[in-house]
FIKESE-399625 format. One record per atom (N, C-alpha, C): x negated, y negated, z negated; residue number from 1; atom name; residue in three letters. Coordinates in steps of 0.05 Angstrom, whole numbers. Example, Ala and Ser with C-alpha at 12.3 -4.5 7.8 and 13.67 -1.06 7.14 Angstrom:
! FIKESE-399625
     xx     yy     zz resi name resn
   -264    114   -156    1    N  Ala
   -246     90   -156    1   CA  Ala
   -264     66   -156    1    C  Ala
   -257     45   -142    2    N  Ser
   -273     21   -143    2   CA  Ser
   -258     -1   -157    2    C  Ser
//
This chain:
! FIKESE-399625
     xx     yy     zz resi name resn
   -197   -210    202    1    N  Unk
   -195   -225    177    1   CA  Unk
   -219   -244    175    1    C  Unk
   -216   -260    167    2    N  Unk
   -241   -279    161    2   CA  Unk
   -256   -279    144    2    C  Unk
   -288   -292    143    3    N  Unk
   -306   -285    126    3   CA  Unk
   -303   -279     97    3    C  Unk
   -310   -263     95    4    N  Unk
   -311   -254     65    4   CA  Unk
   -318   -261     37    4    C  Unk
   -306   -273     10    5    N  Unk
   -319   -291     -3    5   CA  Unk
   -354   -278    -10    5    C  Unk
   -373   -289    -24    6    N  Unk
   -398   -284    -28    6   CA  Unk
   -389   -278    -62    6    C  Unk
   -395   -249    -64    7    N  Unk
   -403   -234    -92    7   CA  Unk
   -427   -236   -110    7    C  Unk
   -431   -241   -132    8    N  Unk
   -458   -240   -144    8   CA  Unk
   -464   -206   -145    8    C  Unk
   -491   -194   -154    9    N  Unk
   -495   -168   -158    9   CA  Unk
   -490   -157   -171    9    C  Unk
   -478   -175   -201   10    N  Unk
   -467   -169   -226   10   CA  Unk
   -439   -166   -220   10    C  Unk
   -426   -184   -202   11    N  Unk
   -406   -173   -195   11   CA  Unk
   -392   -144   -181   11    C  Unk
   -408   -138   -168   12    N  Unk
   -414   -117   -149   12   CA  Unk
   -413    -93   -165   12    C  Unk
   -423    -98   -186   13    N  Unk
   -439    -72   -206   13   CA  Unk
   -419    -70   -230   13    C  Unk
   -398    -86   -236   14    N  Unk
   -377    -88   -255   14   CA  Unk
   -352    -67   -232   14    C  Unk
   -348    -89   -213   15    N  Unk
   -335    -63   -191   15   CA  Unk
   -340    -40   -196   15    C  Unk
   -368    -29   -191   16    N  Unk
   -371      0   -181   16   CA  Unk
   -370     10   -210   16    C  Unk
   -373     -7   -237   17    N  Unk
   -368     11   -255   17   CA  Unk
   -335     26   -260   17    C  Unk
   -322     11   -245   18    N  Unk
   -284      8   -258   18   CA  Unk
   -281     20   -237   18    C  Unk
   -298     25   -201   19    N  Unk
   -285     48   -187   19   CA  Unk
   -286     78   -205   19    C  Unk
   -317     77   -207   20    N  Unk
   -326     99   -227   20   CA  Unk
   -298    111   -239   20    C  Unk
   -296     93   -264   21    N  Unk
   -271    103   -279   21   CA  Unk
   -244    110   -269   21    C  Unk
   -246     99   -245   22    N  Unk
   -215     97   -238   22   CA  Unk
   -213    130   -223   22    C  Unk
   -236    143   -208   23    N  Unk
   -232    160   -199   23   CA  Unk
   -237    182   -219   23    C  Unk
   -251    178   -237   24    N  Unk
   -252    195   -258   24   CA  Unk
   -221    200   -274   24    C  Unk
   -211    180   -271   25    N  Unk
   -175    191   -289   25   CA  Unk
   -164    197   -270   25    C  Unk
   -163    190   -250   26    N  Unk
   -151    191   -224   26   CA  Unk
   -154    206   -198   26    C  Unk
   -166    230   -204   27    N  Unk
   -192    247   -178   27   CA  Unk
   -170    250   -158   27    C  Unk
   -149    249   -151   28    N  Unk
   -139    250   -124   28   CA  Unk
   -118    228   -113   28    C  Unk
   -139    206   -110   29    N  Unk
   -122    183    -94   29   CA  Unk
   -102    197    -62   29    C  Unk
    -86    190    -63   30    N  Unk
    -74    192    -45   30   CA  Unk
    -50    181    -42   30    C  Unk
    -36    177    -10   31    N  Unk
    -12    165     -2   31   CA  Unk
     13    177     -8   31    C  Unk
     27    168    -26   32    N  Unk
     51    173    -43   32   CA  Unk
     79    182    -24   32    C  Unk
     70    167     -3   33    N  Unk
     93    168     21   33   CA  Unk
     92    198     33   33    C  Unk
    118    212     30   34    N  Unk
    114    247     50   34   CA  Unk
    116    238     83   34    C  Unk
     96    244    100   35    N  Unk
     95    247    118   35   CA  Unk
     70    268    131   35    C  Unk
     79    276    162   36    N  Unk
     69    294    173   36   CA  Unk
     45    284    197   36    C  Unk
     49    272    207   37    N  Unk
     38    257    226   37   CA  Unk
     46    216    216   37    C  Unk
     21    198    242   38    N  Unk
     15    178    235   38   CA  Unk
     52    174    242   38    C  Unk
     58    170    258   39    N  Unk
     91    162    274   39   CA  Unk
    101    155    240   39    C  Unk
    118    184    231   40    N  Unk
    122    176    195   40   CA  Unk
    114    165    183   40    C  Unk
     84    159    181   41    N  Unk
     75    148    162   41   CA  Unk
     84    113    166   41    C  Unk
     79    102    196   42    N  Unk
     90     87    198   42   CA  Unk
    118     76    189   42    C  Unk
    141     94    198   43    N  Unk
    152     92    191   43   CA  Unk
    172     86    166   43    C  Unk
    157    109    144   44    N  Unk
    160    109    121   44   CA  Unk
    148     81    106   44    C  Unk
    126     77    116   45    N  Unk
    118     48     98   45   CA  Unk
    127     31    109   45    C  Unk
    141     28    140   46    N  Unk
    157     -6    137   46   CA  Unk
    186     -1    124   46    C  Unk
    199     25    114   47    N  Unk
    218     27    100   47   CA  Unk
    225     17     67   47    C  Unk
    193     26     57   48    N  Unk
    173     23     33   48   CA  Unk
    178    -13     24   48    C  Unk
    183    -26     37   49    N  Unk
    185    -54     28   49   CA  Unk
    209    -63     16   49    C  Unk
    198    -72     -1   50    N  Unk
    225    -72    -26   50   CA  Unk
    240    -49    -33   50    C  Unk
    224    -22    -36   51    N  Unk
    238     -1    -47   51   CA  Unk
    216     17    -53   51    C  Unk
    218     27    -75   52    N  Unk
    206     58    -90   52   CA  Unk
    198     75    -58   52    C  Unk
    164     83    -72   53    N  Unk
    165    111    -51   53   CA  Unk
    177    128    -62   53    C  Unk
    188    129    -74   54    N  Unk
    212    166    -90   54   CA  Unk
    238    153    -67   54    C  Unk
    248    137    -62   55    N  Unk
    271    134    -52   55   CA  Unk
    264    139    -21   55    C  Unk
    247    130    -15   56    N  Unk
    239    133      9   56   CA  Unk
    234    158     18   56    C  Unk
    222    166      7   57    N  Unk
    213    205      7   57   CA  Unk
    237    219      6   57    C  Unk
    264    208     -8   58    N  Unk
    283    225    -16   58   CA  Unk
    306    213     22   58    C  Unk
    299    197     26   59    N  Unk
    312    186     55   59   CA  Unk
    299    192     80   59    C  Unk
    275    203     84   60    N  Unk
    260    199    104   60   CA  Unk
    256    236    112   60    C  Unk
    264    253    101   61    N  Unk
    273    283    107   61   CA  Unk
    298    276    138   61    C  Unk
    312    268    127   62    N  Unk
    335    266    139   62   CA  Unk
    339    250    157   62    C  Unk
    326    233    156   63    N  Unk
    318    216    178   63   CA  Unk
    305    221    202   63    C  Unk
    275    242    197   64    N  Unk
    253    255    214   64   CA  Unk
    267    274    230   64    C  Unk
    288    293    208   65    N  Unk
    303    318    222   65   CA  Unk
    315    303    244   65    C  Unk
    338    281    247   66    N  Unk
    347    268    264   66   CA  Unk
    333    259    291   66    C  Unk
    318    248    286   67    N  Unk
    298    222    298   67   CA  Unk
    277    232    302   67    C  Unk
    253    263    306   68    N  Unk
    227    256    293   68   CA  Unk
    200    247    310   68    C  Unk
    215    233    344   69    N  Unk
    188    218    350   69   CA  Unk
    203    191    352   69    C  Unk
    180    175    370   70    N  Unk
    191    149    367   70   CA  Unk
    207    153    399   70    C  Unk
    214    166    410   71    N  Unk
    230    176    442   71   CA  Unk
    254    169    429   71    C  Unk
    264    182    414   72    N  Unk
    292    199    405   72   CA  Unk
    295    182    387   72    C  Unk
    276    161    369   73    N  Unk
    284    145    348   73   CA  Unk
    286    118    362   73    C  Unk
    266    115    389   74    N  Unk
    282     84    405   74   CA  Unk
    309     90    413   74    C  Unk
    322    109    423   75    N  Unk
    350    115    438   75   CA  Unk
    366    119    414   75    C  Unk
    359    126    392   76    N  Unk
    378    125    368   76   CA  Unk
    401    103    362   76    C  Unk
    421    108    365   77    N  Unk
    447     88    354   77   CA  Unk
    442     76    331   77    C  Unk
    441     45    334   78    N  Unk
    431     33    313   78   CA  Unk
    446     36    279   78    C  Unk
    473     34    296   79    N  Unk
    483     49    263   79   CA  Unk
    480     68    250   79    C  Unk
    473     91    270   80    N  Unk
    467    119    256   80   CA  Unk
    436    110    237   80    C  Unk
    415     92    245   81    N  Unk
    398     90    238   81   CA  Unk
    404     74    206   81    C  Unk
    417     58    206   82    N  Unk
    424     40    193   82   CA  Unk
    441     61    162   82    C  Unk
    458     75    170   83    N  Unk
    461    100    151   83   CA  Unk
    445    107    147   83    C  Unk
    427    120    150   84    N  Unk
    408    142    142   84   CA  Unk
    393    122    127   84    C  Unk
    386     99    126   85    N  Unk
    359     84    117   85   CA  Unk
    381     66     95   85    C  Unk
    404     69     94   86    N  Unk
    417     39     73   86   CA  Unk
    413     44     50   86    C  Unk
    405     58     41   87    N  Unk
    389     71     -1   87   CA  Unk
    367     58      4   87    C  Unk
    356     52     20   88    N  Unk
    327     35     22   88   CA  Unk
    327      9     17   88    C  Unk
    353     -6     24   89    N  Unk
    355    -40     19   89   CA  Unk
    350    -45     42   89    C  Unk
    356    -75     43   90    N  Unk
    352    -88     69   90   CA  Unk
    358    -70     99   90    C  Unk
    384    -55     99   91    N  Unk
    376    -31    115   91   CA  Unk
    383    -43    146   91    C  Unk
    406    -56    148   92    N  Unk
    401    -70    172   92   CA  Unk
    375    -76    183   92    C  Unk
    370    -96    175   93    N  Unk
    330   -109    183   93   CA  Unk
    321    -86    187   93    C  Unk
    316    -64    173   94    N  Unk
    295    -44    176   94   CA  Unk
    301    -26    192   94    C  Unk
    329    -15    208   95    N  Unk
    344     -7    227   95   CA  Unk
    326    -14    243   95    C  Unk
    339    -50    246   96    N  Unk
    328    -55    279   96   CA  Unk
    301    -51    280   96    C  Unk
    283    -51    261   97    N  Unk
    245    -55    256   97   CA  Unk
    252    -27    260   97    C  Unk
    257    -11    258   98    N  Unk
    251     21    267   98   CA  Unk
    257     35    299   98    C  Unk
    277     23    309   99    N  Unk
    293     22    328   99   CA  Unk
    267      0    355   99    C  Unk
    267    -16    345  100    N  Unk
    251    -37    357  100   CA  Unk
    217    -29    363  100    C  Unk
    209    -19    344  101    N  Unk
    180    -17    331  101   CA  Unk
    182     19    348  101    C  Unk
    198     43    359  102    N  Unk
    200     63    366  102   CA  Unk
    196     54    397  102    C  Unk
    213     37    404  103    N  Unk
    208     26    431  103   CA  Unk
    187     19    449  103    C  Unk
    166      2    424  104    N  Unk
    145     -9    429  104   CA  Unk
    125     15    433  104    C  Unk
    123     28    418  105    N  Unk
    111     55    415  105   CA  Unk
    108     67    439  105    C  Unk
    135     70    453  106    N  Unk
    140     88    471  106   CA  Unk
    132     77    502  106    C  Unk
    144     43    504  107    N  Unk
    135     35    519  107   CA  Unk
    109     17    529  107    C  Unk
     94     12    503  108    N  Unk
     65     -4    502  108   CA  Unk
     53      9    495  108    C  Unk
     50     39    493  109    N  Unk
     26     59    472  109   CA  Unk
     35     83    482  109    C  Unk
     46     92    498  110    N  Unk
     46    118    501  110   CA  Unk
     58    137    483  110    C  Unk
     77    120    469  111    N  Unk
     88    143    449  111   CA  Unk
     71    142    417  111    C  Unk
     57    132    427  112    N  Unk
     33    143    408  112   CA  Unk
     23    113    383  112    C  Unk
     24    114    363  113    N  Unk
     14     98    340  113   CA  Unk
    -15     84    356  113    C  Unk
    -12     55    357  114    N  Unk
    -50     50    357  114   CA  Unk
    -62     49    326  114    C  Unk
    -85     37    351  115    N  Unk
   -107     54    325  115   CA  Unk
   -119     24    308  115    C  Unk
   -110      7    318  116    N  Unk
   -122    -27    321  116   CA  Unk
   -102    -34    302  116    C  Unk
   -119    -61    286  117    N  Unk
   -107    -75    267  117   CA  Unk
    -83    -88    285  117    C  Unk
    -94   -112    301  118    N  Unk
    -85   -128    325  118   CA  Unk
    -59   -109    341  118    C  Unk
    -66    -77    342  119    N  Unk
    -40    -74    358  119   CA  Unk
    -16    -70    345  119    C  Unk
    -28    -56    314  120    N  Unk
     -4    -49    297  120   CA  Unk
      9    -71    291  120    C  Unk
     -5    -94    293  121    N  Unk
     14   -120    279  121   CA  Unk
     32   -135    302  121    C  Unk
     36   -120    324  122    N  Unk
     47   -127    340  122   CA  Unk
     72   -118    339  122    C  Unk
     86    -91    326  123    N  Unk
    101    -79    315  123   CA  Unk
    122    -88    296  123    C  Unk
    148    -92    303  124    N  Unk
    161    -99    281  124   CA  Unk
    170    -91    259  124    C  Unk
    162   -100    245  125    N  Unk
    165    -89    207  125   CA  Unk
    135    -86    196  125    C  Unk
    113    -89    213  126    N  Unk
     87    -75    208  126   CA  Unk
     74   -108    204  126    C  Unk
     68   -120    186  127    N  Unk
     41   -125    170  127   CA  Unk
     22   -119    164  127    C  Unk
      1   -138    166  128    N  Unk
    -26   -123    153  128   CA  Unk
    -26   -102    127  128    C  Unk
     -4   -105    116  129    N  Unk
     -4    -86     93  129   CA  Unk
      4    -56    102  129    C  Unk
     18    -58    117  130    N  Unk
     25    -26    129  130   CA  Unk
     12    -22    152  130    C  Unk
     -5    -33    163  131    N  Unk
    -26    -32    180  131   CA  Unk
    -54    -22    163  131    C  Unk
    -56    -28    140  132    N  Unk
    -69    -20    121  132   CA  Unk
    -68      9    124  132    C  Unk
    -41     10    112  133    N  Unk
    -34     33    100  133   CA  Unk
    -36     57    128  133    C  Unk
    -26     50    151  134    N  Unk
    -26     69    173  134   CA  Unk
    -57     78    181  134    C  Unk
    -76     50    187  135    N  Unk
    -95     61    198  135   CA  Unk
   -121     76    170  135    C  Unk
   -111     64    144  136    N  Unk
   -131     78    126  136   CA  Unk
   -113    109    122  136    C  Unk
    -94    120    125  137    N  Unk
    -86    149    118  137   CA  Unk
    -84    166    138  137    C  Unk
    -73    158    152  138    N  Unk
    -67    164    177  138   CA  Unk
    -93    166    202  138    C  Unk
   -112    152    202  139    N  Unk
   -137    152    213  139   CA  Unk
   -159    151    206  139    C  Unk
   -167    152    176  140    N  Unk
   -187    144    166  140   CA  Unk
   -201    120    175  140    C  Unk
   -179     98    172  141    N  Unk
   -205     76    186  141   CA  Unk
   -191     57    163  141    C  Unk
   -220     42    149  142    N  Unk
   -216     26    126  142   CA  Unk
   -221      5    136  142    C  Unk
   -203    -13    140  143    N  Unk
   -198    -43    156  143   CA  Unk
   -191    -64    138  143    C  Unk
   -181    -52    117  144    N  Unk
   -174    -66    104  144   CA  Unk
   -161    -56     58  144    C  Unk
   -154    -75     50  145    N  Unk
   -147    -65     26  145   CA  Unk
   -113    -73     25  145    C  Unk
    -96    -46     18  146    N  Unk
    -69    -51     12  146   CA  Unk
    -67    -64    -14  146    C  Unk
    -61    -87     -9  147    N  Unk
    -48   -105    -38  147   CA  Unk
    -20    -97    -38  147    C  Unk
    -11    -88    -52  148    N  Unk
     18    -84    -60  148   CA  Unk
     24   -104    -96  148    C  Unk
     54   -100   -102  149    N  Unk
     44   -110   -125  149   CA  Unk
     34    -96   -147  149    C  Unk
     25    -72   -156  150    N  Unk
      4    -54   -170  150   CA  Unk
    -20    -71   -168  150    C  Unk
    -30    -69   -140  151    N  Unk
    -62    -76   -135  151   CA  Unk
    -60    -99   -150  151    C  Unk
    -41   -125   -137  152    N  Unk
    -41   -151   -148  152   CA  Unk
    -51   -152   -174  152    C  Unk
    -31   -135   -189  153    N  Unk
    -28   -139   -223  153   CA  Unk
    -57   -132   -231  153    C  Unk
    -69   -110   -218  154    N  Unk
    -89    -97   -238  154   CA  Unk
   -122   -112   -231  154    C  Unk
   -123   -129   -210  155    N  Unk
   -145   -134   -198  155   CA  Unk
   -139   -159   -208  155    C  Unk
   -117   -173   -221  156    N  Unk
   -116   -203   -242  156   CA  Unk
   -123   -188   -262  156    C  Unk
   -114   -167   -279  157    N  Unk
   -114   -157   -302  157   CA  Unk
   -150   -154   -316  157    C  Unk
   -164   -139   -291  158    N  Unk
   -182   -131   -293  158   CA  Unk
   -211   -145   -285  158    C  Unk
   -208   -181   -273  159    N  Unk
   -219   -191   -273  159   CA  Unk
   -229   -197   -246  159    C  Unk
   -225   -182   -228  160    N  Unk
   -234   -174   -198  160   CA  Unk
   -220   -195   -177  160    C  Unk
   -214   -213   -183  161    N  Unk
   -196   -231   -171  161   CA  Unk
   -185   -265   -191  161    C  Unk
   -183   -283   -173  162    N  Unk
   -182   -302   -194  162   CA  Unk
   -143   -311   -182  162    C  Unk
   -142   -303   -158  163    N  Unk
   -120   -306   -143  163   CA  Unk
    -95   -301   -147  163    C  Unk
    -79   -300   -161  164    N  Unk
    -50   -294   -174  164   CA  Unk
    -31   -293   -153  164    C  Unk
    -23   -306   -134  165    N  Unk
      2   -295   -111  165   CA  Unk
    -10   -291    -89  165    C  Unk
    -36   -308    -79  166    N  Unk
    -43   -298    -45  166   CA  Unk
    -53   -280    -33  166    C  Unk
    -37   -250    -25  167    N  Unk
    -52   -229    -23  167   CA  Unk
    -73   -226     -1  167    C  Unk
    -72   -251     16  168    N  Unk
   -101   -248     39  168   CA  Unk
   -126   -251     18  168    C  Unk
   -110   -271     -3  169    N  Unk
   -139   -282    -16  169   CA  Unk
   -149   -252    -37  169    C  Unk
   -137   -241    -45  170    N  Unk
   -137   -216    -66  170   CA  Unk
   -153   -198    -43  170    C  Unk
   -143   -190    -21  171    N  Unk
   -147   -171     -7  171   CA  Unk
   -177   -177      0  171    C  Unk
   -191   -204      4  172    N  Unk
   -210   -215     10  172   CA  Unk
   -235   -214     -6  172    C  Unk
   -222   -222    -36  173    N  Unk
   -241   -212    -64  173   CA  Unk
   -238   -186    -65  173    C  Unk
   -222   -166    -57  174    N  Unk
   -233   -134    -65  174   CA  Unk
   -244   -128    -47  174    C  Unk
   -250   -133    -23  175    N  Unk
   -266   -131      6  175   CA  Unk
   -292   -134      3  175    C  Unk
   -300   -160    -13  176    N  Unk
   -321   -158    -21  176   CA  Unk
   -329   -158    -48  176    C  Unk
   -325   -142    -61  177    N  Unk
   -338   -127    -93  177   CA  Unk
   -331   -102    -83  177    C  Unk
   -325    -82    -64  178    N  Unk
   -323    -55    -59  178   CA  Unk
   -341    -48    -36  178    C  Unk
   -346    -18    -34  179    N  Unk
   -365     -6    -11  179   CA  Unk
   -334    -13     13  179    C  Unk
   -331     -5     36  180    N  Unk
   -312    -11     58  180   CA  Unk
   -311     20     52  180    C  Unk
   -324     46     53  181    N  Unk
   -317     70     53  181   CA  Unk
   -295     77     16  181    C  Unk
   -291     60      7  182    N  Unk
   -262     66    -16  182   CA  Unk
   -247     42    -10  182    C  Unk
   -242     24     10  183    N  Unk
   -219     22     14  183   CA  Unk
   -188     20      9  183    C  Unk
   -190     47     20  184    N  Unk
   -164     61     18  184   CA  Unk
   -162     71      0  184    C  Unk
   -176     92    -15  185    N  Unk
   -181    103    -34  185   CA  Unk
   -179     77    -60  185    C  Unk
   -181     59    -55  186    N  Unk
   -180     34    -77  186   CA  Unk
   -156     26    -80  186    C  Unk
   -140     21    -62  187    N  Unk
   -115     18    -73  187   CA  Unk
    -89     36    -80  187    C  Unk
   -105     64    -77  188    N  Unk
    -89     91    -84  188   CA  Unk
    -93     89   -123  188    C  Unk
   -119     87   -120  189    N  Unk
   -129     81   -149  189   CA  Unk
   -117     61   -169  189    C  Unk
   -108     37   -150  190    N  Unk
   -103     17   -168  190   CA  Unk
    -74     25   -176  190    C  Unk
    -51     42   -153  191    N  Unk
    -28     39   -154  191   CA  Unk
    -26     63   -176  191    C  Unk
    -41     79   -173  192    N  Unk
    -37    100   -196  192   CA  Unk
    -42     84   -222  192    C  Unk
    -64     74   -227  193    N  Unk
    -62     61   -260  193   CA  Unk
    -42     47   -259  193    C  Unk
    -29     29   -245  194    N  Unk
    -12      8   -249  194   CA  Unk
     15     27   -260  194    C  Unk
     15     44   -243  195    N  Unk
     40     64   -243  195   CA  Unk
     48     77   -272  195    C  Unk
     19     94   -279  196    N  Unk
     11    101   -305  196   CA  Unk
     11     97   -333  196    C  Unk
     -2     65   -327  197    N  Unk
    -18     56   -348  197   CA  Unk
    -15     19   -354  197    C  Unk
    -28     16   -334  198    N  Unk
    -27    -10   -339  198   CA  Unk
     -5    -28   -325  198    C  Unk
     23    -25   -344  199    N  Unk
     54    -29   -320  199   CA  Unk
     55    -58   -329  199    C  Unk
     72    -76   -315  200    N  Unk
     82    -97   -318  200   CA  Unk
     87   -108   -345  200    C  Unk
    107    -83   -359  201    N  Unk
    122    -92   -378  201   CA  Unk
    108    -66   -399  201    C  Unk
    103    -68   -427  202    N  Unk
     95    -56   -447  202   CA  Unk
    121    -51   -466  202    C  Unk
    127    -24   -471  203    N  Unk
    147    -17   -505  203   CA  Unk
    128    -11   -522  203    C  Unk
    102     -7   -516  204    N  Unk
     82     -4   -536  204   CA  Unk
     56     -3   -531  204    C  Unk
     43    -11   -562  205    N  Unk
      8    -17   -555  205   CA  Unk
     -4      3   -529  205    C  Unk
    -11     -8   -512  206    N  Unk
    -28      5   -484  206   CA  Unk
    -57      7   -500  206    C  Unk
    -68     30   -491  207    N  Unk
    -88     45   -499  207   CA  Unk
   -103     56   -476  207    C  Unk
   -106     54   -450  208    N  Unk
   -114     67   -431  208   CA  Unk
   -153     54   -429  208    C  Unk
   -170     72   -431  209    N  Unk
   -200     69   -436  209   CA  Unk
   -199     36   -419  209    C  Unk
   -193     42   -389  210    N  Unk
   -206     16   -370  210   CA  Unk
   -195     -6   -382  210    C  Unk
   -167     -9   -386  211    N  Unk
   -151    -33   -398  211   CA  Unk
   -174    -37   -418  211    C  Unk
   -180    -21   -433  212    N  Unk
   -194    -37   -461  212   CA  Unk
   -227    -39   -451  212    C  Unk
   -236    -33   -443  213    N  Unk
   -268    -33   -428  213   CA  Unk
   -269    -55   -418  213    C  Unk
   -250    -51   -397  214    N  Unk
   -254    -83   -374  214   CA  Unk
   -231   -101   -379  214    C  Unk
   -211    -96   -395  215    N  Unk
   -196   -120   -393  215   CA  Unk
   -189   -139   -400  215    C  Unk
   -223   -161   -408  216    N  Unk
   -218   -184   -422  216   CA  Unk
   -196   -206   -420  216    C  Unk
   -191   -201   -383  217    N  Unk
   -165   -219   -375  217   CA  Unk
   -143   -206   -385  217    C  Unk
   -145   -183   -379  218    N  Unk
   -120   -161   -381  218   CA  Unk
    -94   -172   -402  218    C  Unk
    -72   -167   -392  219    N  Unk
    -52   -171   -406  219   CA  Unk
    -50   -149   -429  219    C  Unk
    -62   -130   -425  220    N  Unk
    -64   -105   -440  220   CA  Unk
    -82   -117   -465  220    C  Unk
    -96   -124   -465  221    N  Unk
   -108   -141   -490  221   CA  Unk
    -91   -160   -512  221    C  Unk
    -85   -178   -489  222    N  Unk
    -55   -195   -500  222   CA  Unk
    -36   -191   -511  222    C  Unk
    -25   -157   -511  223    N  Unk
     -1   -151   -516  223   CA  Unk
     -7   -125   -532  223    C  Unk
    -33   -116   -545  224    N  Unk
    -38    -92   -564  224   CA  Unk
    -28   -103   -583  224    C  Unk
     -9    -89   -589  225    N  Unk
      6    -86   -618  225   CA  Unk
     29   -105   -618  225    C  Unk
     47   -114   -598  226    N  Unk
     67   -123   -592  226   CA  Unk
     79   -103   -572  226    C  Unk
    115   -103   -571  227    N  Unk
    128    -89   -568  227   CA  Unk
    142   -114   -538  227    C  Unk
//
């Protein structure tokens, strides 16, 4: 990724106050997606695009029983794949990206998930965002920040970003106002408030401490005491 924008200290220090909080409501960030090994996890998050992790979790049992390396999931009949994954949306596309992306695995990697930004994105269905997501859970290596749209919303909401659609550019401003060791742990955080607390759409005055602490941009300001 390329250079990183330049943070003031004050900026830096507003960050580490709102990680503060965020882990304090939030003490166990973690990956929403059920999986056992990195292979699933992969899997499960190029399924993840444009669909709920509850749907995914409720598809991806039955899928693993079937399929559960990438051997047995490249030789897989594309339609059988294509069943098992069509509650997910887009299930065609994500067939072949499973089917395709098992292959690669098997025949450029040894079977085996890499460990590299660069190789995962060689992978079909895999973006830097699930390259994110694989090598920060799955390996502990913080390469990068998952922008999903949670992160998006809450890092406009909360001031940490001036960027409204470009998630290199979002991913770039939380890269630098964060330590690189929360990461991952940062956008577990953000997806939980978003999830929680600070959602898209309001039926009533939002009350959550950070919304009102930090969220002079926040839509949560905007919309206390509107329905």
């Amino acid at each position: 990724m390329a250079k990183l924008p330049r943070k003031t200290k004050k900026q830096k220090e507003r960050a580490k106050e709102i990680l503060g909080e965020l882990y304090e409501f939030y003490p166990n960030p973690h990956c929403e997606l059920n999986h056992r090994n990195p292979f699933e996890l992969l899997i499960a998050t190029i399924l993840s695009a444009q669909c709920t992790d509850v749907r995914v979790n409720k598809v991806t049992p039955d899928l693993f029983e079937a399929y559960p390396t990438p051997e047995t999931m490249a030789e897989a009949p594309l339609e059988e794949l294509e069943e098992l994954v069509r509650t997910t949306g887009f299930y065609r596309n994500k067939a072949k990206s499973l089917k395709e992306t098992s292959n690669t695995l098997v025949e450029e990697f040894d079977g085996e998930v890499p460990q590299t930004m660069d190789e995962l994105l060689t992978l079909r269905g895999a973006a830097r965002k699930t390259a994110n997501v694989v090598l920060g859970n799955a390996f502990g290596i913080n390469e990068g920040v998952v922008v999903d749209t949670h992160v998006k919303r809450i890092s406009n909401r909360l001031g940490l970003t001036r960027e409204k659609k470009n998630t290199d550019k979002i991913e770039k401003d939380l890269m630098a106002l964060f330590p690189r060791e929360n990461w991952t742990d940062l956008s577990h955080l953000m997806i939980h408030h978003g999830r929680n607390a600070c959602k898209a759409r309001f039926s009533e005055p939002p009350e959550h401490p950070i919304c009102i602490k930090y969220g002079k941009k926040c839509e949560c300001q905007k919309m206390r005491g509107q329905k």
